[in-house]
N, C-alpha and C positions, 0 to 999 in steps of 0.2 A: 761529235760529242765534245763539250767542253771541256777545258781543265780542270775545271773542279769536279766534274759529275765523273771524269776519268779516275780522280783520286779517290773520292766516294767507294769507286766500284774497286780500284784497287784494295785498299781498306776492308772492303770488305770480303774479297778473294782470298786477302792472307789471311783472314781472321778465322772464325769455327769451321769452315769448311776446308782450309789449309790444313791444318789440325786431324780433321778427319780423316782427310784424302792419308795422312802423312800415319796416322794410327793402322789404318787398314792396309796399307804396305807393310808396316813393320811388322803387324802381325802374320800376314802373308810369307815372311824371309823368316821367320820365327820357325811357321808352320815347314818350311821348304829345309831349313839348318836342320830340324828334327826329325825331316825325315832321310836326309843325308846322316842321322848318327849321332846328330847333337855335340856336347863336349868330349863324347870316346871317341871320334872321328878326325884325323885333319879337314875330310871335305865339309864334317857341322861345323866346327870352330870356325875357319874361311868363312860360311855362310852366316855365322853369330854374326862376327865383326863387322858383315854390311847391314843388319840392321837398324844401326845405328843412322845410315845412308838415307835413311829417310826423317827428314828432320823437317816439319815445317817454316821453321825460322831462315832457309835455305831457299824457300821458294822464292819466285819471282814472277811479275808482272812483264810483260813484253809489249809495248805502245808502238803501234803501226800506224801512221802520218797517212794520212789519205790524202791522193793526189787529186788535188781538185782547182 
C-alpha cells in the first residue's frame, strides 16, 4: 500500500468511526460505574472517572513495513 492510500485510510479510521467505537465504550463504563452505585459509591465514582478514558482523539494508527 502506498503512502498516500496508507494516510487516506488513516484519516479515515480516526474519523466517524473513531468516534463511534469511542461513544459506545463510554457508554459501556457509564452503564458499568451505575451499576457499581454511581456517585453514592467509592467503586461508581472510580468507574465515572475512567469514562472519560475513552476519547477518540487518543486513538491511533499503527503502520506495519512489510518485509518484502
Amino acid at each position: 500500500m502506498s503512502d498516500e492510500m496508507a494516510d487516506k485510510t488513516e484519516a479515515f479510521l480516526l474519523g466517524e468511526p473513531a468516534e463511534a467505537d469511542a461513544a459506545f465504550w463510554r457508554q459501556v463504563a457509564r452503564e458499568h460505574a451505575e451499576a457499581l452505585g454511581g456517585e453514592s459509591t467509592i467503586n461508581g465514582r472510580n468507574a465515572l472517572r475512567k469514562v472519560a478514558y475513552h476519547n477518540a482523539r487518543d486513538y491511533r494508527v499503527t503502520r506495519t513495513p512489510l518485509a518484502g
